[in-house]
N, C-alpha and C positions, 0 to 999 in steps of 0.2 A: 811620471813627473808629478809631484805638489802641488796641490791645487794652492793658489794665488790667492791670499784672501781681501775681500773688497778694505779698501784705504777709509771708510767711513768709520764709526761703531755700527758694522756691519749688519750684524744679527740682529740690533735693537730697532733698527731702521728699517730694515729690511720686513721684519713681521710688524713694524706700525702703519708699514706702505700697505701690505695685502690685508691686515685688517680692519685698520681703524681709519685710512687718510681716504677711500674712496666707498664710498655708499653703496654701488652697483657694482657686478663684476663684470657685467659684460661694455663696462666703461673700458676694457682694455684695448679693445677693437679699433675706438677711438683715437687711445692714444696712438697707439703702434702707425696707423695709418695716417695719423697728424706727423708722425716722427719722419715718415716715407717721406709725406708733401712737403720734410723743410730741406727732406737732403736733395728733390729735385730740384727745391727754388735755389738751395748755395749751388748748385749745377750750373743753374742756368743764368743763374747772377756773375759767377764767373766766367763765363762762356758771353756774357755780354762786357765786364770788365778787363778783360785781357782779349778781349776779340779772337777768341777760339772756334775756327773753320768747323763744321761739321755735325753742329750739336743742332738742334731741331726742336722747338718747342713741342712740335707735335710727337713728335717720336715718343715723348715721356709716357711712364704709366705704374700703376701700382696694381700688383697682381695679388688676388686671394684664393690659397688651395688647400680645399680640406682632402683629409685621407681618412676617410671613416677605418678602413681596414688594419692601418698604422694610428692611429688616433691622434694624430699633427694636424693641427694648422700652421699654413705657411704664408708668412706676408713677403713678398716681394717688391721693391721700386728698383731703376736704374736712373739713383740720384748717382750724388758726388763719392757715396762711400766713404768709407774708414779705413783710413793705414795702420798698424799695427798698435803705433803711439795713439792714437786715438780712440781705439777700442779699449787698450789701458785706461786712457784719463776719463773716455766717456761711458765707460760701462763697469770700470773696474773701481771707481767712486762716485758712490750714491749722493747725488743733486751736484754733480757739477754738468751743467750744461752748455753742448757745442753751441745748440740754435743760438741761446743769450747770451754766448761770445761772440758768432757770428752777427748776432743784431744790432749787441753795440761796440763793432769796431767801427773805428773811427772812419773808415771807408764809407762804409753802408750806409753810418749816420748820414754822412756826407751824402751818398747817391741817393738815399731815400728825401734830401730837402730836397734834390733837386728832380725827384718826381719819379728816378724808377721805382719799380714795382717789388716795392721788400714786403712782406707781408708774414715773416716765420711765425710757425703755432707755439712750438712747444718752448719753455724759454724754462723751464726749473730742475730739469734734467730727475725725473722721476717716473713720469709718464712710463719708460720702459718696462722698469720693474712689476708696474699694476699686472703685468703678463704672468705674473708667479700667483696672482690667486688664483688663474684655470690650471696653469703648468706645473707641472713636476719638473721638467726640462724646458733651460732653453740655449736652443745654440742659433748663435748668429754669423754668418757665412757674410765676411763684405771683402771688397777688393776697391782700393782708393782712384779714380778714374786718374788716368796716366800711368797706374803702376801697372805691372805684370804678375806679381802677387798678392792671391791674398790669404786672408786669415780668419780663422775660425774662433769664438769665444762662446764656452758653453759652460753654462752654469744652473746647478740644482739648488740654488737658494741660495741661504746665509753661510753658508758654511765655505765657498767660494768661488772661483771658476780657473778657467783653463784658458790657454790660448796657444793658439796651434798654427801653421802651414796649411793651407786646403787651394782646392782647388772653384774653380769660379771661371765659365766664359761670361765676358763683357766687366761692365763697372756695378758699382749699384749694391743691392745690402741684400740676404735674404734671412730674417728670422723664422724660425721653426720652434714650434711650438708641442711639447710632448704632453697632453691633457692627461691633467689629474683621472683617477678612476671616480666613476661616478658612484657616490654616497648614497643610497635609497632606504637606509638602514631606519628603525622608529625615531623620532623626534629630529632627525638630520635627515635634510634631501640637497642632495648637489649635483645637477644635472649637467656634469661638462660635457657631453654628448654632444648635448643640444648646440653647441659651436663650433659641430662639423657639419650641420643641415644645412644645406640650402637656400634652405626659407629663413631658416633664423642668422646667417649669413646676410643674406640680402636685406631684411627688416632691420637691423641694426646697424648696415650700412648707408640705408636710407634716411634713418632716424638722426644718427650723429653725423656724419661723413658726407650726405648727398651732395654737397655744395665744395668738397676740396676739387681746386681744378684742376686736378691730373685727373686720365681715365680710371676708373677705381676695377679692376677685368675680374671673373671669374671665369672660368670652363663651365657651360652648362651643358647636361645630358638631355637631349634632345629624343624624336621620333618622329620618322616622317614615314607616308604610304609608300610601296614602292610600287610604284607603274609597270603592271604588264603588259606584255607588247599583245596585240588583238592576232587570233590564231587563223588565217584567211583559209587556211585548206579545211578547218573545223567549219566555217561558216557556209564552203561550198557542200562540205557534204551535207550539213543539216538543208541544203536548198534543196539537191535533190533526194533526199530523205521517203519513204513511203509513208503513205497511212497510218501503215501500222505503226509504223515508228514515229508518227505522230502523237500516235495513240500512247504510246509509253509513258511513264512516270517521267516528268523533266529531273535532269540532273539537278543534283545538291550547289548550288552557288555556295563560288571557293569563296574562304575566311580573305579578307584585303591580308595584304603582307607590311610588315613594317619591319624597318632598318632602325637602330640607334646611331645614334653619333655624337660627337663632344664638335660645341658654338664658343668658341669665346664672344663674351659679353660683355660688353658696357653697363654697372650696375648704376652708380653715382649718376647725376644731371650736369655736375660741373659748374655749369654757371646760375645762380640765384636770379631767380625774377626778378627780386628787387633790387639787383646790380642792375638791371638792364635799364634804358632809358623807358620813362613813360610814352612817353609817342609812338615806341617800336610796340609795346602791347598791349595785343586787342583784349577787348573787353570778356572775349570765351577765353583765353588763355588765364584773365584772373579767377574768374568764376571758375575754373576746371581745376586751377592751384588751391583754391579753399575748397571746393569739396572734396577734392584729394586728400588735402593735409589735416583736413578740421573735420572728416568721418560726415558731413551736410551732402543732404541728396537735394536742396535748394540753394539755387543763387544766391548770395549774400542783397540785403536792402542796399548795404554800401562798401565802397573798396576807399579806403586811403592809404594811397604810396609816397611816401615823405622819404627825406634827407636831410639831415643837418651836418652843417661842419662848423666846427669850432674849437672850444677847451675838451667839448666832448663830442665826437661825430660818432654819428647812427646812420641807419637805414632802418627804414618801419613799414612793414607791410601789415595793414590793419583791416579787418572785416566786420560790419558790423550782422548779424545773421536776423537773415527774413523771419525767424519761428523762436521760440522761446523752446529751449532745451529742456528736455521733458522733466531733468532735475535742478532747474535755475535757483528756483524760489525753496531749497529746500539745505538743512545742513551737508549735503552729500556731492554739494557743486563746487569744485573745485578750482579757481579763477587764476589765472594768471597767462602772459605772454611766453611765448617759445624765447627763448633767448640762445641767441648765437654769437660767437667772438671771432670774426675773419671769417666764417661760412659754416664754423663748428658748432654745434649743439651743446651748452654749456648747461641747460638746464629745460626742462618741459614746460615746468607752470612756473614763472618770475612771476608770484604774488606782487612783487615791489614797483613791478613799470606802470600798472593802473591804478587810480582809487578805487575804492570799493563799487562807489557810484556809476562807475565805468566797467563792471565787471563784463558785462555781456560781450565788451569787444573782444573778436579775439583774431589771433596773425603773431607776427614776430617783429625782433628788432634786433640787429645784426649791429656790435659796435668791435675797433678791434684797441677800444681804448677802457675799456672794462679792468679794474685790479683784481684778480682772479690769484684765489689760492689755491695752496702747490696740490689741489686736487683738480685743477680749475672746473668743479662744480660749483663751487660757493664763493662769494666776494671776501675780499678782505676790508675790504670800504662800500660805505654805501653814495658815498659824495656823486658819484656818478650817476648812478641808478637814481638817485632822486634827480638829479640835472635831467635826466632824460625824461623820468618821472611827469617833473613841471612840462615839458616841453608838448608831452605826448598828453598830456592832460586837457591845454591851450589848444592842441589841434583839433582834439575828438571835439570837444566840444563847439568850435569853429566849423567845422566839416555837417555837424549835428545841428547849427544855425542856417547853414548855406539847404541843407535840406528840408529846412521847416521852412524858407523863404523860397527858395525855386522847386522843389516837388512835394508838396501839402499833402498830396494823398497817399506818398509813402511813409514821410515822418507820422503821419498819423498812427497809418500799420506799427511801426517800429515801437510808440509811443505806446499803443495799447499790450506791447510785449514787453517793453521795458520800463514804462514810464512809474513802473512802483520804484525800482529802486533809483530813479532820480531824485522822488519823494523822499526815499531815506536819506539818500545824499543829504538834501535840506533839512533832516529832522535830527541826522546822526552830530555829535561831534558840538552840541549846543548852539548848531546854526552856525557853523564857523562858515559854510561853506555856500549858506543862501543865497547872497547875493550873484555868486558867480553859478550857482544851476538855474536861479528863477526865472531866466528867460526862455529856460528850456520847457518849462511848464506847458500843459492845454488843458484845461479843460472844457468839461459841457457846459451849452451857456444853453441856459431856460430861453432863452429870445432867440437867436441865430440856430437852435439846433443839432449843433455842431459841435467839433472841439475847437475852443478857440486860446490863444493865449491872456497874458496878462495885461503885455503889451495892449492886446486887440482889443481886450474889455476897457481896459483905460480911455483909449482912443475915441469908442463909443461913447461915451458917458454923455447923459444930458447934463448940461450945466449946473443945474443944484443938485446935483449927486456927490456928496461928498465922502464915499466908502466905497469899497467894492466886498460886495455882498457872495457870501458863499451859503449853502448846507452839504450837508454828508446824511447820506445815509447807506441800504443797503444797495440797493437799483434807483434808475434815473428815474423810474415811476411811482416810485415809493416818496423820494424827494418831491417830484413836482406836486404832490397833492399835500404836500404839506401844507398845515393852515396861514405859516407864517409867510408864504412865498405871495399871498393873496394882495396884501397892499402895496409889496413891491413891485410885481407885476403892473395893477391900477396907476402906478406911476410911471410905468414904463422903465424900471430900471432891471437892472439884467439879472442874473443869479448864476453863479458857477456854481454846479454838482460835482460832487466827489461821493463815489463807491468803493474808493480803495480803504481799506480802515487807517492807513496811516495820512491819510487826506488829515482829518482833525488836526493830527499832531503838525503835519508840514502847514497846512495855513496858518497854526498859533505860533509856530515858529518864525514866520516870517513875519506878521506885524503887520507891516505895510509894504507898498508897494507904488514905487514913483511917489511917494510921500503920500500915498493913500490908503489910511488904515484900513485893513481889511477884516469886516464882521462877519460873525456866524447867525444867519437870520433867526436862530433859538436863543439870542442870548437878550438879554434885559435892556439894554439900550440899544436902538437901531441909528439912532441919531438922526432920526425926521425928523423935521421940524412941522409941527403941524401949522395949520392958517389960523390967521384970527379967531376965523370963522368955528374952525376944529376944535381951539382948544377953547372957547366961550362952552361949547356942546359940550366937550367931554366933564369943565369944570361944574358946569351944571347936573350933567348927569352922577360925578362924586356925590353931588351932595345931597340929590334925592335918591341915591341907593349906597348911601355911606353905613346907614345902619346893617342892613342885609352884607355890605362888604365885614363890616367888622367882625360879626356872627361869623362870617364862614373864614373869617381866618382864625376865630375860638374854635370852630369846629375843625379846624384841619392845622390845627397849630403843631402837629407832632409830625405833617407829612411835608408842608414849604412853609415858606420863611415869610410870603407875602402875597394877597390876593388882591389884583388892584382891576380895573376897570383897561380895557384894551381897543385900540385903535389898527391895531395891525391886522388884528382881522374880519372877514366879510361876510362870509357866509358859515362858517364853524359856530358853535356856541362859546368852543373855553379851544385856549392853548395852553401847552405848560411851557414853558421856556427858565433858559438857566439863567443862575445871577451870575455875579465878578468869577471867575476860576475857571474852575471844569465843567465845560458843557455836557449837554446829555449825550452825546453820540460821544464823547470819550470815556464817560461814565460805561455806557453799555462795552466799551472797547475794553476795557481793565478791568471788569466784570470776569469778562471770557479769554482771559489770556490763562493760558495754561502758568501755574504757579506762581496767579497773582496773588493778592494783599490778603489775607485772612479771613479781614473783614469786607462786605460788601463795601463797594465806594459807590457815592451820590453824590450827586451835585446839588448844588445851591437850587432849588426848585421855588419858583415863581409860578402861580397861577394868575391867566389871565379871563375876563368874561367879557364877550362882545356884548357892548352895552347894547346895542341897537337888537337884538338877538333876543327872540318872542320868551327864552330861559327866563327871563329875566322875570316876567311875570310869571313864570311858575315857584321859582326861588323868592318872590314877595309875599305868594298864598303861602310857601311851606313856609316862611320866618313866622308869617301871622297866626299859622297854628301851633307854632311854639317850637322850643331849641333840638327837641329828639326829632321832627320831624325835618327840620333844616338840616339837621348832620347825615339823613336820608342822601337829601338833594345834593350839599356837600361831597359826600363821598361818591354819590355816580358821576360829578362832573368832573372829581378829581379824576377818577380812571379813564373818562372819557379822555380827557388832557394825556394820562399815562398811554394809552392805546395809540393816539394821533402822535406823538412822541417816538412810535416806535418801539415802547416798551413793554414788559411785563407787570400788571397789575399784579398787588400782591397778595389778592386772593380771588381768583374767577368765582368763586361760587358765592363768596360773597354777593358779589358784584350783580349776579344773577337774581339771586333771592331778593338785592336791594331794589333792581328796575322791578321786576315781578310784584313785589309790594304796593309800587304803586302806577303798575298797572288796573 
């Protein structure tokens, strides 16, 4: 008999299907197995809509059997099955599909408002075919529940199929799968083998499939001991046994015996965690479902199980993970949530359901309102995925508030694992996004000890504080000795440290805070206001060491911009501090970026000298012994400023040879 050729542009279709419309091959597993779970539901939807005696939710099941020895896989369900017209219309032209007839007749639409349980996968009628990138063959064996015949449809690709009389006990569908030979040839490897194992059976069962709620069975080959019976007349005669045969060599202890035999198995779970109501589960069943899924030998810090219904309904199971992943902070981490559609696995890493800022969380989101192309790996809109997007954004971050307010010592933990890239959050994107992370902020606060918020520092403030004061540098011990933290402190006002390098950029990015600008204690204006008292002293002191100021900014005119008399600090001699722009800690940060600016970058550099500070008389004898002797004094106070700064003087040995002189 002639083979039947498909009613589509066959051949065109048919080799765009196995290699261009699906990314993965062992994506077919999927489908085939999604195709099982909708002819049980039209089963069992009919069997509720005509009230047909007999039929058994539980009874349902989708069987998988390899034959290594014949090279077939075989998928079986006993759904509703194909009649002979159906196998014509649904297999013998490529994208027309039963399911997405069956979902929208006007029946279903109708039983689905009023709440039963429609839920079909496959809706674009192509899913089958993806089976010809393993197969060379495929024949499919169904018999339509109620008839007494069925029928065979076996087809080697594009070129067409066949359909036959066969035979079939019960209803239901079995496709048989004849796998390609395996390619292992140079520059091509195709390993179809590998989809008659076991293991790799079961692993991509659990990967894509875990969640369809029919049983998903295999046959597994088993071995158990086999119990021998104890020998009682053996044990009489060893009692009364002699001496001598005491004295013997004890016999060889026999090998244990063992028997094989085939188990069928339940491989799938069936029903999703996050179907299940929160109340029904306990707290080891989430923690045991993420280290399961997410490869973590620790607890997660946090679990969030959400549901929304609306224009777009979801399920989201989210973890936020106790330990920083060994490749987080590196190009080679890969972000994104598990994405599921009705309980399938539609994708591993949906880069699109997190911001960046959010990368660390990780879990899934299960919608069965997704627009998915006819590979359904990929959207065809993203309207959704952002809806969910926003949604799942407002939570994390709410969930991430509720933590920083009722258990402080873990958001902490979390915070010193993750808390850089909230920083980027706030520095990426032009600040688009500071307002809604800066509550998520802590840092270390010079007075408390601790990490505190933004919030927390504001709250503190003495009354005539009017900034909130920060530095960065490399360690919180480095920072606290800084010269400039000295008259803050004296005042009692606080000082946030930052150690992360991108600290700089996220406090300049955010400005203020509750309307309170926020300062880098290095930069040129602190905006103290001094007392009467203070600034009577300091204009006095201008004026009786104005001449010595003007000298040393002739003597250092080539290194800052201005050498003025300083109030800010106590016990240092000199500080260096930045003017308007780039302060020194982002100076040193774009210094050392790999494939920065050409040229060195500096910032606006201001010297300061405590006037109260015994230097001062030394820098009056060196003016008095004239100008080469002051650019002496000059240049060690400058380096002295460059060192307390954190920086690199720009030539140590200078710098040596110049104290040594006048030693």
């Amino acid at each position: 008999m002639a083979k039947k050729a498909f009613q589509a542009e066959s051949k065109r279709l048919l080799d765009m299907m196995i290699h261009s419309i699906y990314t993965h091959k062992e994506i077919f597993i999927r489908e085939l197995i999604s195709n099982a779970s909708d002819a049980i539901d039209k089963l069992y939807y009919n069997s509720l809509k005509d009230q047909i005696a007999g039929i058994d939710r539980n009874d349902f099941f989708i069987k998988i059997t390899p034959d290594e020895a014949a090279r077939t896989l075989t998928i079986q369900d006993n759904g509703i099955g194909m009649s002979v017209e159906e196998l014509e219309s649904n297999l013998g032209t490529i994208a027309l599909s039963g399911s997405h007839s069956f979902k929208n007749d006007e029946e279903v639409v109708a039983a689905g408002a009023e709440g039963t349980d429609i839920d079909i996968i496959g809706q674009f009628g192509v899913g089958f075919y993806s089976a010809f990138m393993v197969a060379s063959e495929i024949q499919v064996i169904s018999k339509q529940y109620g008839s007494d015949q069925a029928y065979a449809w076996t087809s080697e690709g594009a070129d067409g199929y066949d359909i036959s009389e066969a035979e079939m006990d019960g209803h239901g569908t079995i496709i048989i799968l004849t796998l390609k030979t395996d390619v292992l040839s140079e520059g091509e490897e195709e390993n179809y083998s590998e989809y008659l194992k076991e293991y790799t059976l079961r692993s991509l069962i659990k990967k894509y499939s875990d969640y369809i709620r029919y049983p998903i069975k295999m046959d597994i080959e088993k071995s158990r001991l086999i119990e021998e019976p104890e020998d009682e007349s053996a044990n009489a005669a060893a009692d009364d046994a002699s001496e001598d045969d005491a004295a013997k060599e004890p016999a060889e202890p026999k090998e244990p015996q063992y028997e094989e035999y085939i188990e069928e198995e339940t491989i799938n779970s069936m029903v999703p965690l996050w179907k299940r109501m929160k109340s029904d589960i306990t707290k080891e069943e989430y923690n045991g479902f993420y280290k399961d899924k997410f490869m973590d030998y620790q607890d997660p810090i946090k679990t969030i199980h959400t549901g929304v219904e609306g224009i777009v309904s979801y399920d989201a199971l989210l973890f936020i993970p106790a330990r920083t992943p060994y490749n987080y902070y590196t190009k080679d981490y890969e972000k994104g949530l598990q994405l599921y559609s009705s309980g399938v696995m539609i994708m591993d890493k949906c880069a699109d359901l997190l911001p960046d800022y959010f990368s660390f969380v990780k879990g899934l989101v299960d919608s069965q309102d997704l627009s998915l192309n006819i590979s359904r790996e990929l959207l065809q809109h993203d309207r959704q995925l952002k809806a969910i997007e926003q949604r799942l954004e407002k939570k994390v971050k709410s969930e991430l508030l509720d933590m920083l307010k009722s258990d402080r010592e873990n958001y902490d933990e979390f915070f010193k694992n993750f808390g850089v890239q909230i920083k980027f959050g706030i520095y990426n994107d032009y600040g688009q996004k500071k307002d809604f992370l800066s509550d998520l902020l802590v840092y270390y606060s010079a007075k408390e000890k601790k990490l505190i918020t933004l919030d927390e520092y504001v709250a503190a403030m003495p009354e005539d504080q009017t900034a909130i004061y920060y530095a960065t540098g490399e360690s919180i011990d480095q920072v606290d000795r800084l010269p400039q933290t000295e008259v803050l402190k004296d005042k009692e006002y606080d000082i946030l440290y930052g150690t992360d390098e991108v600290d700089e950029f996220c406090f300049k990015i955010l400005e203020t805070y509750k309307e309170k600008p926020i300062k880098n204690i290095s930069e040129g204006d602190l905006g103290i206001e001094e007392t009467e008292e203070e600034k009577k002293q300091t204009e006095a002191l201008e004026v009786s060491n104005k001449e010595i100021i003007e000298a040393l900014k002739t003597a250092l005119a080539d290194k800052v911009s201005d050498v003025r008399l300083s109030s800010r600090i106590k016990s240092y001699p000199v500080v260096l501090v930045a003017g308007d722009g780039m302060s020194l800690e982002m100076e040193k940060i774009m210094n050392k970026m790999p494939g920065g600016p050409g040229m060195p970058m500096k910032a606006t550099r201001i010297l300061e000298i405590n006037a109260t500070h015994p230097i001062i008389d030394s820098l009056k004898k060196a003016h008095d012994k004239g100008e080469e002797e002051l650019a002496k004094y000059a240049s060690i106070i400058y380096d002295m400023g460059v060192m307390l700064a954190g920086l690199e003087v720009d030539d140590s040995g200078d710098f040596v040879k110049a104290v040594a002189s006048l030693m």
